[in-house]
C-alpha positions as CSV (number, residue, x, y, z in Angstrom):
1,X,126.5,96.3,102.3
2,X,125.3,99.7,103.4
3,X,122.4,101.6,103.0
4,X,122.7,104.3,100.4
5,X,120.2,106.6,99.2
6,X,117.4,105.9,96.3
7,X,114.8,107.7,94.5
8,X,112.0,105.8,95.9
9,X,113.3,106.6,99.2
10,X,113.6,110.7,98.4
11,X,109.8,110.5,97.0
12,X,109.0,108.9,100.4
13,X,110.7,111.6,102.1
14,X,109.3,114.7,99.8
15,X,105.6,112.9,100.9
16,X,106.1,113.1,104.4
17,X,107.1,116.8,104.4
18,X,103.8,118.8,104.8
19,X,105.8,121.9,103.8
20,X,106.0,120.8,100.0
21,X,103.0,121.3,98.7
22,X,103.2,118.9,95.5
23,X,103.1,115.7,98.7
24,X,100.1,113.6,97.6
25,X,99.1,115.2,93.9
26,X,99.8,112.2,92.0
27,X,96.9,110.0,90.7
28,X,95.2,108.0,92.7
29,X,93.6,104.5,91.7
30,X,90.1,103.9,91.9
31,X,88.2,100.7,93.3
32,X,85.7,98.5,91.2
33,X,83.1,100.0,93.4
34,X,82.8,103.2,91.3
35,X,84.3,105.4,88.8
36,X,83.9,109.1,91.0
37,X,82.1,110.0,94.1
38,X,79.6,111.3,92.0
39,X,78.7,107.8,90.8
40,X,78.1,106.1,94.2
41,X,74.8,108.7,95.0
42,X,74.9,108.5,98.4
43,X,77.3,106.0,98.7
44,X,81.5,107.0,100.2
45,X,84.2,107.4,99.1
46,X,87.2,105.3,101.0
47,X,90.8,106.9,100.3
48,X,92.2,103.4,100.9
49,X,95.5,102.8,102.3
50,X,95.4,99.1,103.2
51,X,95.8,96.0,101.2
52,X,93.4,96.6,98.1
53,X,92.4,93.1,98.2
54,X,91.2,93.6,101.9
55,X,89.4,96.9,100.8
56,X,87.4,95.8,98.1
57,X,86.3,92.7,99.9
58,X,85.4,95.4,103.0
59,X,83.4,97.4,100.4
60,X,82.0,94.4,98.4
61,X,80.4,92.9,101.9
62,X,79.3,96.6,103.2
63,X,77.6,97.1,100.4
64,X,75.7,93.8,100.1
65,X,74.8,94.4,104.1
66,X,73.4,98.1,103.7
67,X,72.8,98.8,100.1
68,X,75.4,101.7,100.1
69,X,77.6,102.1,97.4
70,X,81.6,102.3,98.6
71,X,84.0,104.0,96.0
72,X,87.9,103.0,96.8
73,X,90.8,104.9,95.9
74,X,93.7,103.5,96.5
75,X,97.2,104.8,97.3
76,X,100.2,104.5,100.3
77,X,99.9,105.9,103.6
78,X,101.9,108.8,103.2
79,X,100.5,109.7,99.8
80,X,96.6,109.7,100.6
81,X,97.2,111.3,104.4
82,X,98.8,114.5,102.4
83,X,96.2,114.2,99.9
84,X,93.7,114.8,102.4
85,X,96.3,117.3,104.2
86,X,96.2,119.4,101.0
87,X,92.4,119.0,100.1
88,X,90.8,120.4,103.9
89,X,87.7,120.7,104.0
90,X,87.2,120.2,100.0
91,X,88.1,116.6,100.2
92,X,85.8,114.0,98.2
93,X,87.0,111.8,100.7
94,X,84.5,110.4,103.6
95,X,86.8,108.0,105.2
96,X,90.4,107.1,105.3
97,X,91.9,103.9,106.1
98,X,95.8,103.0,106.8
99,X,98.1,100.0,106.9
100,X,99.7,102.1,110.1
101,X,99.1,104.7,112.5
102,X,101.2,107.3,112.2
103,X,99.2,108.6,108.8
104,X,96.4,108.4,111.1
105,X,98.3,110.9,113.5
106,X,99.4,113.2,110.9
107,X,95.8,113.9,109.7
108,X,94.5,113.9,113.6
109,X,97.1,116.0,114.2
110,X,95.8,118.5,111.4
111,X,92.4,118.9,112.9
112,X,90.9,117.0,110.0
113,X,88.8,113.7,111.7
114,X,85.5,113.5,113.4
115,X,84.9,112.0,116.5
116,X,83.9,108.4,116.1
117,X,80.7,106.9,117.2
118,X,80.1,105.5,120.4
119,X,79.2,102.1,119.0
120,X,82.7,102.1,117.5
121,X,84.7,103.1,121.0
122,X,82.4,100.1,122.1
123,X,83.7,97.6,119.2
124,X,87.2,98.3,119.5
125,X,89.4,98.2,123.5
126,X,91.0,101.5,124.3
127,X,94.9,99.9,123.6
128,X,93.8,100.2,120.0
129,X,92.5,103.4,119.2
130,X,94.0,107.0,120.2
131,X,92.5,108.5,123.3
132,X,91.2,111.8,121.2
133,X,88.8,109.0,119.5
134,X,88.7,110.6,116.4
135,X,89.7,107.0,114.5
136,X,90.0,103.8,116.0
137,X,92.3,100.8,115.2
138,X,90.3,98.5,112.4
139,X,93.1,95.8,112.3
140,X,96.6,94.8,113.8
141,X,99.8,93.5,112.9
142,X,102.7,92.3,115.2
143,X,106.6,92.8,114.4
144,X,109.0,90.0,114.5
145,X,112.4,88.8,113.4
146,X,112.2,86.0,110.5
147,X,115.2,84.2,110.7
148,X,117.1,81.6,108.6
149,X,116.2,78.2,110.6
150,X,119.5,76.5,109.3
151,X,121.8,79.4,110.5
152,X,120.2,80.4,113.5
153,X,118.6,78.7,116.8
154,X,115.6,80.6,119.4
155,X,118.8,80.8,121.9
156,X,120.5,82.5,119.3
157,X,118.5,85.5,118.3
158,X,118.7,88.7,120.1
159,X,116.6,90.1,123.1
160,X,115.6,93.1,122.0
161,X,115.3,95.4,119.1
162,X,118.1,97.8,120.0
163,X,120.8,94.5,120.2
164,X,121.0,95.0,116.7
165,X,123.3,97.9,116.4
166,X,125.7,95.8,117.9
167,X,128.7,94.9,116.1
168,X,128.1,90.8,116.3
169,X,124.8,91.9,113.7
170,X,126.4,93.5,111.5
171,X,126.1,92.2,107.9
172,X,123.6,89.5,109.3
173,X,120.8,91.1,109.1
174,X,118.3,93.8,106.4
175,X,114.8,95.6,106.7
176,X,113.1,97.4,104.3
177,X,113.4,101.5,105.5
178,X,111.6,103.1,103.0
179,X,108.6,101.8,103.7
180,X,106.1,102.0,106.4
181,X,105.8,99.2,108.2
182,X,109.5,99.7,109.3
183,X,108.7,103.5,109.6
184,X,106.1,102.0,112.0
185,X,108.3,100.5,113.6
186,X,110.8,102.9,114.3
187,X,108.2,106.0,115.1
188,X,107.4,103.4,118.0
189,X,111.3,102.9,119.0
190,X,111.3,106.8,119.1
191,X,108.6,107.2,121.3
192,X,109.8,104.3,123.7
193,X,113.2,104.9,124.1
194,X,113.8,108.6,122.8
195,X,115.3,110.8,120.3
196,X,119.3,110.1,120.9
197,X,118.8,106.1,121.6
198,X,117.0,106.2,118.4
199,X,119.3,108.0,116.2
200,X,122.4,106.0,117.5
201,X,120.2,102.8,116.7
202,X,119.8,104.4,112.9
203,X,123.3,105.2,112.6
204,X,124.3,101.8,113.4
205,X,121.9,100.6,111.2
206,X,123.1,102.4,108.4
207,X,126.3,100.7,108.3
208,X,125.1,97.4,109.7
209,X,122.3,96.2,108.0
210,X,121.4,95.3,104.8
211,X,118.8,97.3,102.7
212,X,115.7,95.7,100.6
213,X,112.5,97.5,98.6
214,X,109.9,95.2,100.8
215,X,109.3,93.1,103.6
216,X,108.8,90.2,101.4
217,X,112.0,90.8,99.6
218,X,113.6,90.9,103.1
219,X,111.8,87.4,104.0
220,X,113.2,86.0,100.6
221,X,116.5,87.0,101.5
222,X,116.2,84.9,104.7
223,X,115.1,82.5,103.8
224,X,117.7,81.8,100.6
225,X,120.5,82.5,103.2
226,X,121.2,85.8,102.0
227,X,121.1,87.2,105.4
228,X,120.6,85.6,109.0
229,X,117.3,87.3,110.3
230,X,115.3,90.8,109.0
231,X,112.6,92.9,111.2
232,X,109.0,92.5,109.1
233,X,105.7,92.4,110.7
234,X,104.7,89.0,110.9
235,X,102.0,88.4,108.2
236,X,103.9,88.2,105.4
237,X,105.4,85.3,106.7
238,X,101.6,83.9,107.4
239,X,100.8,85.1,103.7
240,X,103.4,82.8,102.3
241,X,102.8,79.7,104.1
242,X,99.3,79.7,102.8
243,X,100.5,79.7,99.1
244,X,103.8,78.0,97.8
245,X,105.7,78.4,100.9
246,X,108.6,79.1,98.6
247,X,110.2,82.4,100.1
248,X,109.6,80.6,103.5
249,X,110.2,77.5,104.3
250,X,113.8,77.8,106.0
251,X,112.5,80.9,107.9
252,X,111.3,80.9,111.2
253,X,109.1,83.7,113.3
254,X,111.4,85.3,116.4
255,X,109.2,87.2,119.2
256,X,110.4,90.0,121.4
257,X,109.2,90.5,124.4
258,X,108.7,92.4,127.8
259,X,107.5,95.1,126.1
260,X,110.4,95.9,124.0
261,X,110.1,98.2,121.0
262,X,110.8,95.0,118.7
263,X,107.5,93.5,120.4
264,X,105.7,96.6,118.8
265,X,102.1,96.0,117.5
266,X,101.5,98.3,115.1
267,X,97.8,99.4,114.4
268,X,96.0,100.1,110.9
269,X,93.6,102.9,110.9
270,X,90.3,104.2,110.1
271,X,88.8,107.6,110.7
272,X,85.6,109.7,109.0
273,X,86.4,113.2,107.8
274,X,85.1,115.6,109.6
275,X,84.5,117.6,105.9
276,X,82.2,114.8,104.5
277,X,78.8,115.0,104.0
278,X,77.7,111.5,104.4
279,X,78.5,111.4,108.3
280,X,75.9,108.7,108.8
281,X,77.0,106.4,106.0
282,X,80.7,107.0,106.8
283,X,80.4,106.1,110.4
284,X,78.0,102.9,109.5
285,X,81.1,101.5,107.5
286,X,83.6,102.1,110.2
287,X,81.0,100.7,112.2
288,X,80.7,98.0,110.2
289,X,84.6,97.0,109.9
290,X,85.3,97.5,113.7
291,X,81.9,95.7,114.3
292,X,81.6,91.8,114.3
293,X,80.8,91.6,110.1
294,X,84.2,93.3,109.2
295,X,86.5,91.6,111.5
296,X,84.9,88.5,110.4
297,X,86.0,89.3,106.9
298,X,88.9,90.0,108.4
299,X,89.5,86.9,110.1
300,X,88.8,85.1,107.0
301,X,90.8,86.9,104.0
302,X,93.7,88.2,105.9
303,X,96.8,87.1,108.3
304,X,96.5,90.2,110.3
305,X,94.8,90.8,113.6
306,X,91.4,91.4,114.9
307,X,91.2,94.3,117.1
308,X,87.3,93.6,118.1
309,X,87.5,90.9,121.0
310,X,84.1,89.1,120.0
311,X,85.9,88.1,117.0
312,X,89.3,85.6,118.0
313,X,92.5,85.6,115.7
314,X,93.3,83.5,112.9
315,X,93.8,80.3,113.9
316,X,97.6,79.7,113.8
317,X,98.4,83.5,114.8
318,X,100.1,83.9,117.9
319,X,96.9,85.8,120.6
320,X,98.0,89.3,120.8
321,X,97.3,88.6,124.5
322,X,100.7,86.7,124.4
323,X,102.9,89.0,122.7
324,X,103.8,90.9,125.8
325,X,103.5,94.1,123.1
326,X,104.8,97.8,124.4
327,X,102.4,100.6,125.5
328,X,102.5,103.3,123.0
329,X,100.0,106.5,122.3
330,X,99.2,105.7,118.8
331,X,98.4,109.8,118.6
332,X,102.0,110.0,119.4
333,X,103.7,107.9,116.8
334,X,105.3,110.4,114.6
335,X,106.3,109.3,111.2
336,X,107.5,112.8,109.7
337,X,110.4,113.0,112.7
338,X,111.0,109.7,111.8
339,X,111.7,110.4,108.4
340,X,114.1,113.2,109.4
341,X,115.6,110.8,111.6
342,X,116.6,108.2,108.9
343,X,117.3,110.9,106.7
344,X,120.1,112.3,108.6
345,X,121.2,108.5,109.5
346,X,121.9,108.5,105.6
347,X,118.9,105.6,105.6
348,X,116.8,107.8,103.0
């Protein structure tokens, strides 16, 4: 089965581009916490790219802790970085928080943060946050292969990343390349191994690899036998086990290593605009989530990974310590290219 072109995938694509200047005008929801930033006084408002589970239970526990009022709206990566893109300096938005890093990039890159506060460089280790420090890494997620436990054994899966393309894959394997975990993913592959290894790697992937909507889907298809293995990031897995166990229980959780682009920990984001005018209340919440409070919350409500050190990983989650993960400058990662990339791969 190849990949072949969707909608979804053209809407992604049109969202990226900077140059269109519809990117990011659709509706955006809005958090229990408030109805407009007008109603929070002189509370902020969160464009919220993460989980909105996760967001609301950040905001709920801020709020309780300081008494100010957090109003989330809630949207994709790529939607609510061109939102803010398109608003400058009249954004109602005071901070911005991301699933992954190249959104983060894409509004650095447009002059758009403020530097963060020293007590959040202190919170967070350098590996996690760009150099510029104008955001800082507020959680972490590792990629693996899942793979089918009854079709494939550890000395069976491949070494790297990049083994995929080859022929012996092909058919045996799917991601999901619309969205932005595997965008992640590959932005990372671009900046570690360049722009032709890449593109040969999509083009092989194209024809190789089976297409799905989400990583879960991906998982599912794993684990029913559909395909051997798929390239996620590993907390979905995590997720499932902790409920029914149902999309999971023939699947298994592969690791690259020695700093391969498969071994690629990808970092979600937070950063205060530099337009708001709540800078003291916006960097008290980003504070507060790098801070020891957050990642607690964290810790507790989420299979992801703490990026403060004071507070460990979820027990069962592999230390991030151990995962022998690449160096990459998180400024760097560059999602629009990527896009272009995959688009002329025939992926989008």
């Amino acid at each position: 089965m190849r990949f072949t072109p969707r909608t979804a995938a053209v809407a992604l694509l049109v969202g990226a581009s900077l140059a269109l200047s519809a990117c990011g005008s659709g509706p955006v929801n809005t958090g229990a916490a408030g109805n407009s930033p007008a109603a929070a006084g002189d509370g902020i408002t969160v464009y919220n790219a993460q989980h909105e589970t996760l967001g609301q239970q950040w905001a709920d526990d801020f709020t309780r802790r300081t008494g100010v009022k957090v109003v989330l709206r809630n949207g994709s990566d790529t939607e609510l970085s061109n939102q803010i893109i398109q608003e400058g300096a009249n954004s109602p938005a005071d901070v911005f928080l991301t699933e992954n890093s190249p959104a983060m990039s894409q509004v650095e890159n447009a002059g758009l943060f403020a530097d963060t506060s020293s007590a959040v460089r202190d919170n967070v280790p350098a590996q996690f946050r760009p150099a510029s420090n104008t955001w800082t890494g507020i959680a972490a997620r590792s990629t693996v292969f899942v793979y089918n436990k009854d079709k494939l054994t550890p000395g069976r899966l491949p070494k790297s990343l990049m083994d995929l393309q080859d022929q012996r894959w092909k058919g045996r394997w799917g991601a999901a390349p619309s969205g932005a975990d595997f965008q992640a993913i590959v932005s990372a592959m671009l900046q570690l191994k360049g722009k032709d290894a890449t593109s040969a790697w999509l083009s092989a992937l194209q024809s190789g690899a089976k297409a799905y909507k989400s990583n879960s889907a991906v998982m599912k298809a794993v684990n029913t036998g559909e395909i051997d293995g798929g390239v996620i990031f590993h907390y979905y897995f995590f997720n499932d086990q902790a409920k029914t166990g149902e999309n999971s229980n023939k699947v298994a959780l592969g690791y690259f290593k020695n700093q391969d682009p498969g071994a690629f920990v990808s970092v979600s984001g937070g950063g205060v605009l530099r337009s708001s005018t709540k800078q003291a209340n916006a960097q008290k919440f980003l504070e507060y989530l790098t801070g020891p409070d957050g990642q607690k919350v964290l810790q507790d409500n989420a299979n992801e990974y703490t990026v403060n050190p004071g507070v460990p990983a979820r027990k069962g989650l592999v230390p991030l310590d151990q995962l022998q993960y690449p160096d990459v400058k998180l400024s760097e990662l560059n999602g629009s290219e990527v896009v272009n990339l995959m688009t002329k791969a025939g992926l989008l």
